[in-house]
N, C-alpha and C positions, 0 to 999 in steps of 0.2 A: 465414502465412509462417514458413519453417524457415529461422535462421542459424547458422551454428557459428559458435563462439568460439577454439577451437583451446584453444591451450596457454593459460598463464598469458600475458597482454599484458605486453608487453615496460614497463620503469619510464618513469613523465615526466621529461624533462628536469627541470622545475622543479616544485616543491610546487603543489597545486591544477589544475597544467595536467591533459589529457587526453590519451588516445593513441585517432586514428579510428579506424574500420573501413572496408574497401573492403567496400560493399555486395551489390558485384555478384560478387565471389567467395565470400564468406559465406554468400551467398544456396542454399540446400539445395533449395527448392523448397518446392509450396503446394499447400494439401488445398482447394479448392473446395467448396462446397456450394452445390448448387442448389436455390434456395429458393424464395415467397411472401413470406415472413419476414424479418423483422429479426434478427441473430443477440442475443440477451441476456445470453450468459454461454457462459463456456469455461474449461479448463481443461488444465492436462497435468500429469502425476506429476512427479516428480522425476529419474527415472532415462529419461524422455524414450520410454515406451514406449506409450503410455495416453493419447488425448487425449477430452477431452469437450465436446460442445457444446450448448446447447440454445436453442431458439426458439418461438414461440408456437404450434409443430405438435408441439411433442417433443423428445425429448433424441436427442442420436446421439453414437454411441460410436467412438474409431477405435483401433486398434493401429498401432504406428509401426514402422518398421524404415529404415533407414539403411545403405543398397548403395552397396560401390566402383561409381565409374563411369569410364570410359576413352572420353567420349563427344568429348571435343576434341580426340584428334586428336596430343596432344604427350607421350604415354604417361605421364603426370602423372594419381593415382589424387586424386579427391575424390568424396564420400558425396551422393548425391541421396536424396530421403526417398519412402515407399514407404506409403502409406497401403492397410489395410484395414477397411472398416466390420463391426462387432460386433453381432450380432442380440441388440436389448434386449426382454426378458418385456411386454407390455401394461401388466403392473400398475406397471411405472418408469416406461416409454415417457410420461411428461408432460412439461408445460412449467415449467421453472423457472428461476427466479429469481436464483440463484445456485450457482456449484459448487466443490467444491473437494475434493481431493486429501490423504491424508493423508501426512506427511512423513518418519515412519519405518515407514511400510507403504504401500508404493502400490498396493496393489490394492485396496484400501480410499478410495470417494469419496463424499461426503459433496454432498446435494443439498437444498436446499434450492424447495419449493413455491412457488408464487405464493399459496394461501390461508395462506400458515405451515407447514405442515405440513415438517417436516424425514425425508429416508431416507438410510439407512445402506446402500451398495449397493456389495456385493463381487465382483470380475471375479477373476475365476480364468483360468489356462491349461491347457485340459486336455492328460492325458500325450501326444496327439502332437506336443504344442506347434505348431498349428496353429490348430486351433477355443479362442475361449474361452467361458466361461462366467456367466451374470451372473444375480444373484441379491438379493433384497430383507434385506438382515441382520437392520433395526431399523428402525422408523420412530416418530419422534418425535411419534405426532397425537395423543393422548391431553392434552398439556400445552396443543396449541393450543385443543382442543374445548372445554374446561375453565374457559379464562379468557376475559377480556373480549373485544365483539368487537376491538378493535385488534388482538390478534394475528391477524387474521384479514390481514393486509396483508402485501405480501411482502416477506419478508427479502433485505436489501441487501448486505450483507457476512458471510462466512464466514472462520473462521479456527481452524485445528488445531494444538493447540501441540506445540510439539516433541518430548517426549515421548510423544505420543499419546491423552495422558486426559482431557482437556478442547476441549470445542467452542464455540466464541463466536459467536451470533449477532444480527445487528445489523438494526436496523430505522430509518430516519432519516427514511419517507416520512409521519408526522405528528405534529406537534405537534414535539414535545422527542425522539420515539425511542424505543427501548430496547436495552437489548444482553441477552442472554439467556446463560448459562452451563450446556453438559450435561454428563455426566460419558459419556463413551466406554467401550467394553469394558472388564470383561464386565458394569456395575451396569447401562450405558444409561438413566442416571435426568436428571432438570430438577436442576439443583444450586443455581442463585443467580441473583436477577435483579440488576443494577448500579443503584445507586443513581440517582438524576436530577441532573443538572450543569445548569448557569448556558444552555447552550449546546447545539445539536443534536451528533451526532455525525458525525465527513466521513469518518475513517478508524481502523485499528483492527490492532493485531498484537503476538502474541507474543513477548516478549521471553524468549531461553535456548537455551541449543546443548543441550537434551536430556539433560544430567548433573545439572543441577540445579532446581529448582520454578519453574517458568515464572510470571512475572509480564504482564499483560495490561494493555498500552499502550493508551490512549483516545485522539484526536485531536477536539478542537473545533471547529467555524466559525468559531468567534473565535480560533482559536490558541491558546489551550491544553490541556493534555493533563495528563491525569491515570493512575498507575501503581494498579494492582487487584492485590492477595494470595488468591487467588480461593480457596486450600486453607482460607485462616481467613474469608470474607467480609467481606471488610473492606479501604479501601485501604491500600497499602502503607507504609511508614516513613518515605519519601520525600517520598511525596507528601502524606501527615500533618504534617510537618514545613513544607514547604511551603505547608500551610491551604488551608481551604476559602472561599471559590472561589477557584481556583488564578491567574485571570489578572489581578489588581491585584498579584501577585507575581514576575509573570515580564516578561522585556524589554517592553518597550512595542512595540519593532521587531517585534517577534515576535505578541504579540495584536490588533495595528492594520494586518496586511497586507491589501492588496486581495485576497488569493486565497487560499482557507483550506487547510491540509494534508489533502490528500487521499493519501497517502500516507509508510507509516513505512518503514523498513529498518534491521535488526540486522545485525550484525557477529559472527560467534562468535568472533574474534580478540578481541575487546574489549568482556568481558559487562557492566559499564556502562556501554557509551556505545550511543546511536542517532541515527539519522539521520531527523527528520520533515520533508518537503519538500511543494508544491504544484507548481504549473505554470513559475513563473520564479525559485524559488527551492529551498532546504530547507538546515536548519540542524542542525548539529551539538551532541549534548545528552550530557553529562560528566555523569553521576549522582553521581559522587566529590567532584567541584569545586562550588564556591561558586555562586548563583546571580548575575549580573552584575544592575546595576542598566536596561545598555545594553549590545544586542548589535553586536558589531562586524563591519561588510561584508566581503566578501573578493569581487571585489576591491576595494581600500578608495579606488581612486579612478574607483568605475561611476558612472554618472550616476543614477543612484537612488539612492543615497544620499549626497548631497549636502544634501539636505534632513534628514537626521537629528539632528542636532547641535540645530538650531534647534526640530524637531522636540520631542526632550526638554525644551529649556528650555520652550515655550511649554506645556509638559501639567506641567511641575512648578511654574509658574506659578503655575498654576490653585489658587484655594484649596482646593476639594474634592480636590487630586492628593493619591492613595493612595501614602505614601513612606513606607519607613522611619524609624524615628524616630533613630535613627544616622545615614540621609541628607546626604550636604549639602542647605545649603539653596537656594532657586532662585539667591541673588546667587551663592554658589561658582559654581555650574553655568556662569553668565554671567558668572563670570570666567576660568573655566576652570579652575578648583581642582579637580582630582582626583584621587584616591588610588592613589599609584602600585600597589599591589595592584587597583585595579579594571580599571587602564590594561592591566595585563599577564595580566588574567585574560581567556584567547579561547574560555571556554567561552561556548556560546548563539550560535556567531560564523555567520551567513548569506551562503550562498554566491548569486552572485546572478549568478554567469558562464552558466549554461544558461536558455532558455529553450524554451515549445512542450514539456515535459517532459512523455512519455506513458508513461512507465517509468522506476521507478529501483529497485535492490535488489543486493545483494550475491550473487555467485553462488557465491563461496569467501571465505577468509577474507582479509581485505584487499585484496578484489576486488570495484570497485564497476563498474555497468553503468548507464549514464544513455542513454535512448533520447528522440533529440527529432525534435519535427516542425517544424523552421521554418517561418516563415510566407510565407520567398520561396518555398517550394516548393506551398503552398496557394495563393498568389496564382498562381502561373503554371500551377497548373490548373486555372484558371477558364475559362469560355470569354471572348469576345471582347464587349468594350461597344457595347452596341446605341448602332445613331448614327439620329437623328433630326433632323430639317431644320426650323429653330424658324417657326414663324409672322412671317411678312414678309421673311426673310430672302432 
């Protein structure tokens, strides 16, 4: 499904609120495919011209176009979407695993195999701007064939950073995982594998608007996250500083949620901060500011967190709780002794207003897009409960 967004969305009344969208005017229209298949992965460029998809019969390709239409009647122009299919070479035409888009070149996508095997596959338009043309650049198999079978398993997550020179790719379906690092045009070489953390990996993105050395965000099961200096191998300053392993360091609110971050989003308006969220939350992360001891709700009087407060005391309780040695100790906590620099520090602060979150990410600068699926709208397309007549009745 195709939505416009239009202009820039008008401001919230109040901080943290939302401005909706009427769906059904947004709504641009939808590229069907008719399949056997389960769809496993997609993709669209940037510049919204190039979609790709693929399934366990092969990959398909689309070019997008987006036409006035004057079909209601009230002489009021909006853009319906215009799909045509792209003839892909045999030797692409497979199934894969994961796709993705490069972000200051879109005709440049990056595909990712079911055995490991990584391709570099560039769509060209030829001069009638009509036909285009698609072609194999690079294919990363040399490094899968080479190493253990584990790489033999398909990669999960793909991710190209903003400048173009580094490829991330991520594996989470055994054991602990791995994240894999290539260098892009023109060396095409295997650059660094990432060290192994406490935790699998859920999710994974490039942090940097493209002017400066992109740094490579890790997301854990357990909620924490760790920042990669991928140009030195080595983690970053940050997160060096921060110690290994990261989450006896970070909120407690934050590495003890039911639902792990499956998703980051940068901001180029604000190159230190990011946003790591899951399905009924995501938390805002101030790389400048202090780390808090306790992250604070927003909104601070939801019914989940309610139990926080107590929460903390009863795990600093604990004699093995991992605290600082600057810390208060468990009686402050329980009397409520805190330091007014902790109280008024809202970095690490969780937002806990959205839920059913199946998208979130920034589409400009200071422009966030939170996509949810309530669950009244799943329950009421269920069908109808079977009734059955009990025995004796």
């Amino acid at each position: 499904d195709f939505y416009q967004l239009g202009g820039k969305r008008p401001t919230p009344d109040t901080a943290g609120s939302g401005v909706a969208l009427d769906e059904e005017k947004a709504h641009l229209g939808s590229v069907c495919i008719s399949s056997n298949y389960n769809l496993m992965s997609f993709d669209i460029n940037d510049d919204g011209t190039l979609l790709a998809v693929s399934h366990a019969g092969g990959m398909l390709l689309f070019s997008v176009e987006f036409l006035d239409s004057y079909e209601n009647g009230d002489g009021i122009s909006r853009k319906i979407v215009k799909p045509y299919k792209i003839d892909i070479p045999p030797v692409i035409n497979t199934p894969y695993s994961a796709l993705k888009f490069c972000r200051n070149d879109p005709s440049l996508l990056v595909c990712a195999h079911c055995n490991g095997t990584i391709n570099c596959v560039r769509i060209k338009k030829d001069s009638d701007e009509q036909n285009y043309s698609v072609s194999l650049e690079h294919a990363f198999d040399e490094y899968a064939i080479k190493s253990n079978f584990s790489n033999a398993y398909p990669i999960t997550h793909l991710d190209i950073s903003p400048d173009g020179r580094w490829l991330a790719a991520a594996k989470n379906t055994i054991g602990k995982g791995s994240v894999e690092i290539f260098a892009l045009s023109p060396s095409y070489n295997h650059w660094w594998t990432l060290p192994c953390t406490e935790a699998p990996l859920s999710s994974m993105r490039w942090l940097g608007d493209g002017n400066t050395d992109p740094a490579l965000a890790t997301a854990l099961n357990n909620g924490a996250f760790y920042l990669f200096d991928v140009e030195q191998r080595c983690l970053s300053e940050w997160s060096q500083d921060l110690g290994f392993p990261a989450s006896p360091n970070l909120p407690r609110e934050l590495t003890h949620r039911a639902e792990c971050p499956d998703r980051i989003a940068f901001n180029s308006a604000t190159p230190n901060k990011f946003i790591m969220g899951g399905q009924t939350w995501f938390c805002s992360i101030d790389l400048d500011a202090p780390v808090p001891r306790q992250s604070q709700p927003y909104p601070s009087d939801h019914f989940k967190a309610k139990r926080w407060g107590r929460m903390v005391v009863h795990e600093r309780s604990k004699p093995s709780s991992t605290v600082d040695e600057n810390s208060s100790t468990p009686s402050n906590w329980q009397k409520g002794v805190i330091k007014k620099t902790e109280t008024l520090n809202s970095n690490f602060t969780i937002c806990l207003r959205y839920s059913g979150v199946i998208f979130l990410d920034f589409l400009g600068k200071n422009e966030m897009v939170v996509v949810e699926q309530p669950w009244l709208g799943i329950v009421n397309a269920l069908p109808d409960a079977l009734e059955r007549q009990r025995y004796g009745s």
